[in-house]
C-alpha positions in Angstrom: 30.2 27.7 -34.1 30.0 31.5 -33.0 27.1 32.7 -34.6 28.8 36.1 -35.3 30.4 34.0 -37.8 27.4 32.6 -39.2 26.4 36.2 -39.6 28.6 38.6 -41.2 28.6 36.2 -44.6 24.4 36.7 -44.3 24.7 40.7 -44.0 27.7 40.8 -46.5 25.5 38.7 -49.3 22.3 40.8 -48.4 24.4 44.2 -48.7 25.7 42.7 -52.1 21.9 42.1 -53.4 21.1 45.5 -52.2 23.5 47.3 -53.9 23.1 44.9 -56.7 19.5 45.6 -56.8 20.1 49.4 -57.2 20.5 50.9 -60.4 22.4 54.2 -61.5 22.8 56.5 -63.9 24.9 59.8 -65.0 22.6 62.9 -65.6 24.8 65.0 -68.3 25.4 68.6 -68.2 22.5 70.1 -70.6 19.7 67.6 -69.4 17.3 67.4 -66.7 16.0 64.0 -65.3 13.0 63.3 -63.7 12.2 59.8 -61.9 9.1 57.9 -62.7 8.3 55.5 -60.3 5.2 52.8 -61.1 4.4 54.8 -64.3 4.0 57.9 -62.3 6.3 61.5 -62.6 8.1 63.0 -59.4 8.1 66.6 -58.9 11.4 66.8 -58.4 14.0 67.4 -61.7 17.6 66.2 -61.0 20.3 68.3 -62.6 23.4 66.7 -63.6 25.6 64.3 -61.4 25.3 60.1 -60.7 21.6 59.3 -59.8 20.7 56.0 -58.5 16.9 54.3 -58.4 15.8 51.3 -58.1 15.2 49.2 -61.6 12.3 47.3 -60.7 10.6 50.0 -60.4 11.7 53.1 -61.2 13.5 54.8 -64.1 15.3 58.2 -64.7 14.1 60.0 -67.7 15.8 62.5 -69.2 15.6 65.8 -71.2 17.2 68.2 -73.0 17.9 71.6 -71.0 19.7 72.7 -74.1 18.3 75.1 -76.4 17.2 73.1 -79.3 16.8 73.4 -82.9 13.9 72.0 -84.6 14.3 71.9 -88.8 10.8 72.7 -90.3 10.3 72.6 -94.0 6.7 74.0 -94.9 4.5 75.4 -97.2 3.0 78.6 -96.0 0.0 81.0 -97.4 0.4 84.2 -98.4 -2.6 86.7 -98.4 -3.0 87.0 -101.8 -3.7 83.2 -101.9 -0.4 81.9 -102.8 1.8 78.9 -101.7 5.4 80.0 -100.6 8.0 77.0 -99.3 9.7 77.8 -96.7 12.9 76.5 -94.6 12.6 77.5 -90.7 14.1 77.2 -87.6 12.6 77.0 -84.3 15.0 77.2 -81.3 13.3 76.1 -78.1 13.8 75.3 -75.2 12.1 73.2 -71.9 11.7 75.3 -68.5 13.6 72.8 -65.8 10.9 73.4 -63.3 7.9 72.5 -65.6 9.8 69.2 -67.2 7.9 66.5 -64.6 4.3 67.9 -65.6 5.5 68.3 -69.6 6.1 64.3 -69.0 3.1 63.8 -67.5 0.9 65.6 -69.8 2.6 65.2 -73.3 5.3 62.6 -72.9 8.6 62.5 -74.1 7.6 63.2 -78.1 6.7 66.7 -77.5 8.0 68.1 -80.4 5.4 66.1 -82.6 2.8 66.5 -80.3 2.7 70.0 -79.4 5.3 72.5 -80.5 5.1 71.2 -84.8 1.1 72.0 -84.3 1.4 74.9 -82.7 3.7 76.1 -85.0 2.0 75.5 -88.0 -1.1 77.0 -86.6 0.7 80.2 -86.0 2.2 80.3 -89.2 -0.8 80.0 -91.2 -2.1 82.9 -89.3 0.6 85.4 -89.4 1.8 84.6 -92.8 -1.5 85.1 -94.5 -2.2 89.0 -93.3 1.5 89.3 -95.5 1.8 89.4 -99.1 4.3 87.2 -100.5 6.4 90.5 -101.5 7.0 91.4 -98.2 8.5 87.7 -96.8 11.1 88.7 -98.8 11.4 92.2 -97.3 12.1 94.1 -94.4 8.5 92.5 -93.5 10.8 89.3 -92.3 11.4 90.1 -89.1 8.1 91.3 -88.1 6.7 87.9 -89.4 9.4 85.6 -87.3 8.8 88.0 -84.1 4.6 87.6 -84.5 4.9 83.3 -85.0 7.2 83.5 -81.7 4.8 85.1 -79.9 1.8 83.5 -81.1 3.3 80.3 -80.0 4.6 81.4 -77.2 0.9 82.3 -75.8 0.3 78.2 -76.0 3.3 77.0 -75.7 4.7 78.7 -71.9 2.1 77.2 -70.3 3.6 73.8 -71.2 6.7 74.4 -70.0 8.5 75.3 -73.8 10.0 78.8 -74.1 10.5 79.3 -78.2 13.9 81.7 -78.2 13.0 82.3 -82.1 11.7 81.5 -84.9 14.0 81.9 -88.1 12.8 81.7 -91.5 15.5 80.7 -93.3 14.6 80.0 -97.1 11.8 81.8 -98.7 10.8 80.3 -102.6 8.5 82.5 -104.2 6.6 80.9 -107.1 8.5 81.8 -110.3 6.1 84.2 -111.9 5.9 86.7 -108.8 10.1 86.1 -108.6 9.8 87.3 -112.2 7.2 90.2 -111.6 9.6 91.3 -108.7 13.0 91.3 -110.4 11.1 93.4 -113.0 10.3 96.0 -110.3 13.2 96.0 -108.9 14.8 96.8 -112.1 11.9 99.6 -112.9 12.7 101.1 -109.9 16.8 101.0 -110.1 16.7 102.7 -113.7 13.7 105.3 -112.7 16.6 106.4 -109.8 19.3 106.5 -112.3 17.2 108.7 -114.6 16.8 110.7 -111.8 20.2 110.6 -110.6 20.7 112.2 -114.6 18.3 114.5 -114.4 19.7 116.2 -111.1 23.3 116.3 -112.9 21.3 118.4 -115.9 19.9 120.4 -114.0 23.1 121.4 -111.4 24.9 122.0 -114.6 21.9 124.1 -116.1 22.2 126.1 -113.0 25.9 126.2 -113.2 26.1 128.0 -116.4 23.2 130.1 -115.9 25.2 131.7 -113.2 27.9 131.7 -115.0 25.7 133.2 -117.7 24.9 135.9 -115.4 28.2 136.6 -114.1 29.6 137.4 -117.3 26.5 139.7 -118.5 26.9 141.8 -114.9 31.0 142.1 -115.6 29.8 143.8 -118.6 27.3 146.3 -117.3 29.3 146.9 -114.6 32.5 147.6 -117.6 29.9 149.2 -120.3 28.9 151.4 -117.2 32.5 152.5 -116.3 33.6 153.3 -120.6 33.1 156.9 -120.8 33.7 159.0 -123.6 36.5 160.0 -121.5 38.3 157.1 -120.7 38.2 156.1 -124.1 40.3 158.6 -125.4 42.3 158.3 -122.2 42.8 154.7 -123.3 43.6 155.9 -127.0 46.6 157.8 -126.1 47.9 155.1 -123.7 47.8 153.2 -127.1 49.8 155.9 -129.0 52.4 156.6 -126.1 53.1 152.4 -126.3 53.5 152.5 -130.0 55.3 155.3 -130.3 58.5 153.8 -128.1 58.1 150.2 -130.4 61.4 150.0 -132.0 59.4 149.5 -135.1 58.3 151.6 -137.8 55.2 152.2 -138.0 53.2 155.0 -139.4 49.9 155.6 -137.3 47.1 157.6 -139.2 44.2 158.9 -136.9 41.1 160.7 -136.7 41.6 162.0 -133.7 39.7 159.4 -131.7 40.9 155.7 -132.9 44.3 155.2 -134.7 45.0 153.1 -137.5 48.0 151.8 -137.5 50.5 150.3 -140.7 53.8 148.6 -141.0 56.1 151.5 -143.9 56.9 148.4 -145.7 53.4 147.4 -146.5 52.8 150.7 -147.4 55.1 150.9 -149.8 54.8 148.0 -151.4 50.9 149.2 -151.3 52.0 151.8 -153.3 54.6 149.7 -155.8 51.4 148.2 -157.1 
């Protein structure tokens, strides 16, 4: 028998055991995956595409590249002593080149075991230089941007870059909600009293000028009335009357004229 023959079914049996003794796996768009070989971390972080290991005695690990969202419900202090509850949102997310020593040092459960802790400590000491007023004010902001960065000081050393820190929900103990709506309110009827009081006192203004305006029109025509004029004036009057199709008979001193309808005389007179 030509051992040739012998052969190839040998080298096709051990090629089969090979390939069957590899294992594979599909690292998705949005992950990185790092092999562990013996219980210990490459350094090298796979991106996506078909990796292949060996089962026995290695494994691909994988993690999100993806920015994450991590839900938080909590109970935060306020500086005047108070307990606010809170909704928030941490978006996260895990630097590719620092994944293999984030699995070595915390392991795949790193949102329990670093970035929840961190957060909390943070919180606690941002939120209580704030009143509880303020979470609900413009204040926000400043609060989210001062837990980011507070984490951020442990966290980026870790491999975690926190994107933001959202505070979604703020539930302020039901007295202060009270004592606050009662400000507000204060506050929006003080501005509409004010809001009055500048109508009043454009519309004092207004007729004060208006005031003025008439009093100057008459200096300005008491100044202009001469002695004159008047009598000027007078027998203007006289001319008008005197082309009136009426009767009339017009009595004067010489200055003013009186003037009266005949028939009323007459029946002046009758009586």
């Amino acid at each position: 028998m030509n051992h040739t023959t012998i052969y190839k079914p040998v080298v096709a049996l051990a090629a089969a055991a090979l390939f069957l003794g590899q294992g594979c796996t599909v690292v998705r768009q949005g992950e990185f995956g790092v092999k562990r070989t013996l219980g210990k971390y490459s350094d090298k972080v796979y991106t996506s595409g078909l990796r292949t290991f060996n089962p026995f005695t290695s494994k691909i690990v994988k993690v999100s590249a993806q920015t994450e969202n991590l839900e938080v419900s909590i109970n935060i202090p306020s500086r005047e002593g108070l307990t606010i509850q809170s909704e928030v949102s941490i978006l996260y997310q895990i630097i590719q080149k620092d994944a293999p020593d984030l699995l070595r040092n915390v392991g795949l459960d790193y949102e329990e075991t670093i970035i929840l802790p961190v957060f909390r400590s943070a919180v606690a000491d941002v939120t209580s230089k704030y009143y509880a007023k303020d979470m609900h004010s413009g204040s926000r902001a400043e609060i989210e941007t001062s837990i980011r960065e507070l984490m951020m000081a442990t966290l980026r050393s870790k491999g975690v870059i926190v994107e933001s820190v959202l505070l979604k929900s703020i539930v302020l103990p039901r007295n202060l909600t009270k004592a606050i709506e009662e400000k507000l309110e204060a506050e929006q009827q003080a501005q509409r009293m004010e809001f009055v009081l500048q109508q009043e006192r454009q519309e004092a203004e207004r007729k004060r000028i208006q005031a003025q305006g008439v009093s100057d029109a008459n200096t300005i025509i008491s100044a202009g009335l001469t002695q004159e004029i008047l009598q000027f004036k007078a027998l203007e009057a006289w001319l008008d009357l005197s082309k009136s199709p009426n009767s009339k008979v017009i009595i004067t001193n010489g200055t003013m004229p009186m003037v009266f309808n005949p028939d009323e005389l007459t029946s002046a007179a009758g009586k």
